[in-house]
KEKE-3310 file (N, C-alpha, C; in steps of 0.2 Angstrom, whole numbers, plus 5000, padded with zeros to 4 digits):
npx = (5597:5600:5590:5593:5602:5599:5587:5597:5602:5591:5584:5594:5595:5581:5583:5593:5585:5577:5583:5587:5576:5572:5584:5583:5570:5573:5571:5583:5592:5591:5607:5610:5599:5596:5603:5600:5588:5591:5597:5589:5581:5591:5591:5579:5582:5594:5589:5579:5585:5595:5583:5585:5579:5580:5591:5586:5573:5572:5576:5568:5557:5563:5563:5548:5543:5550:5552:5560:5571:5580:5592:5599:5613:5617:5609:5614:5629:5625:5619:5633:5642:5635:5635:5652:5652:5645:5652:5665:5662:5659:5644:5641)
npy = (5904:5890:5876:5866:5865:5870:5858:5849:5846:5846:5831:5824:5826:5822:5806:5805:5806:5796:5784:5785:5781:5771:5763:5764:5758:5746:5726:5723:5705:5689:5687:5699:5708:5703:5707:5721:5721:5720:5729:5738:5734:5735:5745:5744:5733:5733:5745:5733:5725:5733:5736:5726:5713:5698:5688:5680:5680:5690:5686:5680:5687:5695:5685:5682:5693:5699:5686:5676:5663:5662:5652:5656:5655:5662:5675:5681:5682:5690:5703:5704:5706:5720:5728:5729:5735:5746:5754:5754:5767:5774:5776:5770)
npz = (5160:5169:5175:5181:5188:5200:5203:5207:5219:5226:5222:5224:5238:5242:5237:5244:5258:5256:5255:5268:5278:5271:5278:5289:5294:5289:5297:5307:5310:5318:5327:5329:5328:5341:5350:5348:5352:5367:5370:5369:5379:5392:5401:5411:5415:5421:5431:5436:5442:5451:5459:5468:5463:5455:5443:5436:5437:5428:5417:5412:5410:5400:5390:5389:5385:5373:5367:5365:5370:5379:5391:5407:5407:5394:5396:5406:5399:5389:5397:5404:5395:5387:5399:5400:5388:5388:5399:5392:5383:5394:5400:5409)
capx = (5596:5598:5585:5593:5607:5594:5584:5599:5602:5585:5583:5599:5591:5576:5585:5595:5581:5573:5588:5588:5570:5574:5587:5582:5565:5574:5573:5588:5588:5599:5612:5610:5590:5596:5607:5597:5582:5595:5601:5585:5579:5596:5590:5575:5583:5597:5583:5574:5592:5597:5580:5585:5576:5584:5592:5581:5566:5574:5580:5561:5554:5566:5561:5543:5541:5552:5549:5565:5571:5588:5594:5601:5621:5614:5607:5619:5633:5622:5619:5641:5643:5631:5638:5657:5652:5643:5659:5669:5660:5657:5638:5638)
capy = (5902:5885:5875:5859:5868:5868:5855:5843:5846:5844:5827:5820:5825:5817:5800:5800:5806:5787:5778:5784:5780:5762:5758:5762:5753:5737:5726:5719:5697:5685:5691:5709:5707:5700:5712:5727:5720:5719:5736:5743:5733:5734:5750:5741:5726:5734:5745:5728:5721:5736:5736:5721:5708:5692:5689:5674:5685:5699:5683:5675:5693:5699:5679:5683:5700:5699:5679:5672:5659:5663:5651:5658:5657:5666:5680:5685:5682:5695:5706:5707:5710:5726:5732:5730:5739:5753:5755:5757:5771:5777:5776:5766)
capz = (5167:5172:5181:5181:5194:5210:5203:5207:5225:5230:5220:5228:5246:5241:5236:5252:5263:5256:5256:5277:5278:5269:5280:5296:5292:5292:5305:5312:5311:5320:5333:5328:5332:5349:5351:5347:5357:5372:5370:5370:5387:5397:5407:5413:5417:5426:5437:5441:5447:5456:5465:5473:5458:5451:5434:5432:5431:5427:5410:5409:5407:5395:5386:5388:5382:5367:5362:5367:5375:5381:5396:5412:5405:5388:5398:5408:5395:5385:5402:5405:5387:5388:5405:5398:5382:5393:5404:5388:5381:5401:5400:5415)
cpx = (5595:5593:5587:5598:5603:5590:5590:5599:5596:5580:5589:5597:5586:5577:5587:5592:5577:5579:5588:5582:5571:5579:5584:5573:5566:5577:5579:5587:5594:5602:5612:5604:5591:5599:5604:5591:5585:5594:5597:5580:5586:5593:5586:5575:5588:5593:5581:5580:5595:5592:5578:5581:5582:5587:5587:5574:5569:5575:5571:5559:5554:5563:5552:5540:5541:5554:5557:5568:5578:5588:5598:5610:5620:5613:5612:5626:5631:5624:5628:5644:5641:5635:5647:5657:5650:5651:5665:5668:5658:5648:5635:5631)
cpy = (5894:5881:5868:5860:5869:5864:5848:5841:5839:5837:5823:5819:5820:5809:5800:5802:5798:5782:5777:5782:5773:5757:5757:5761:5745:5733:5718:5710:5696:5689:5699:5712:5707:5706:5721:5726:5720:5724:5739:5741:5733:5738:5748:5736:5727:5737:5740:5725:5727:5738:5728:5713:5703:5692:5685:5677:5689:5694:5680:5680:5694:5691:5682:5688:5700:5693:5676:5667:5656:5660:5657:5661:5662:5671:5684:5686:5689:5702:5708:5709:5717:5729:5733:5734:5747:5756:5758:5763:5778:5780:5772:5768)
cpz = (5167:5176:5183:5188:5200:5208:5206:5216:5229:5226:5222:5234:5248:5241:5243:5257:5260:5256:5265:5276:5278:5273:5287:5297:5292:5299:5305:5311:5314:5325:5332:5330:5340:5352:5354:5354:5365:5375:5374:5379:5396:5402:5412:5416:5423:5433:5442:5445:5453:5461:5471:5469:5455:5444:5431:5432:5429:5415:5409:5407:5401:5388:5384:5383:5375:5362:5362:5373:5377:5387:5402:5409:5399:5390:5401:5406:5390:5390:5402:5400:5386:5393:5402:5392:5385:5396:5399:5386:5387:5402:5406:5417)
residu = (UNK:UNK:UNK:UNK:UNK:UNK:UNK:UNK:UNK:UNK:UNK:UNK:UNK:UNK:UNK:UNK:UNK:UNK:UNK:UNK:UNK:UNK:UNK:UNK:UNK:UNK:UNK:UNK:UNK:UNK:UNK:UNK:UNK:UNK:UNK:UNK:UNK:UNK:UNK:UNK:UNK:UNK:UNK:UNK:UNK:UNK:UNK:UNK:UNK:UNK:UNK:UNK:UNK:UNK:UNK:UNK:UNK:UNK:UNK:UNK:UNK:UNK:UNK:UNK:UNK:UNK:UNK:UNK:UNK:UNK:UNK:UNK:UNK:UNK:UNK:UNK:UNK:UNK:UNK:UNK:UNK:UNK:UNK:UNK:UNK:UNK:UNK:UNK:UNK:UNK:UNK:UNK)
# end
């Protein structure tokens, strides 16, 4: 009897259970950081806009909260990009 034959599986899972661990522990930098940080406030941002709020707080907020200092054109560059991407996907 072998024992090396079920030892292998579950020292493979193991490896790729820390390889997921390791990747999704790293954090995003540069335009993929921005990106990410966007993704995860668009719902928030689109709310404060469909309750009748501005972009420009709705852009100073999203600066404030998460340390950015993205202009007006920057913001809702980001903003139509997201909603275009949504629309493709149909998660309007």
């Amino acid at each position: 009897m072998n024992t090396m034959t079920n030892e292998i599986p579950v020292a493979a899972s193991a490896a790729l259970e820390k390889l997921k661990l390791a990747l999704q522990s790293q954090v995003p930098s540069g335009t993929a950081r921005r990106t990410a940080d966007f993704k995860e406030a668009y719902p928030l941002i689109e709310h404060h806009l469909a309750c009748g709020g501005s972009q420009k707080a709705a852009c100073d907020q999203f600066n404030a909260a998460y340390g950015y200092k993205f202009h007006q054109p920057q913001f809702r560059k980001l903003l139509n990009a997201e909603r275009k991407w949504r629309a493709e996907r149909g998660d309007e």
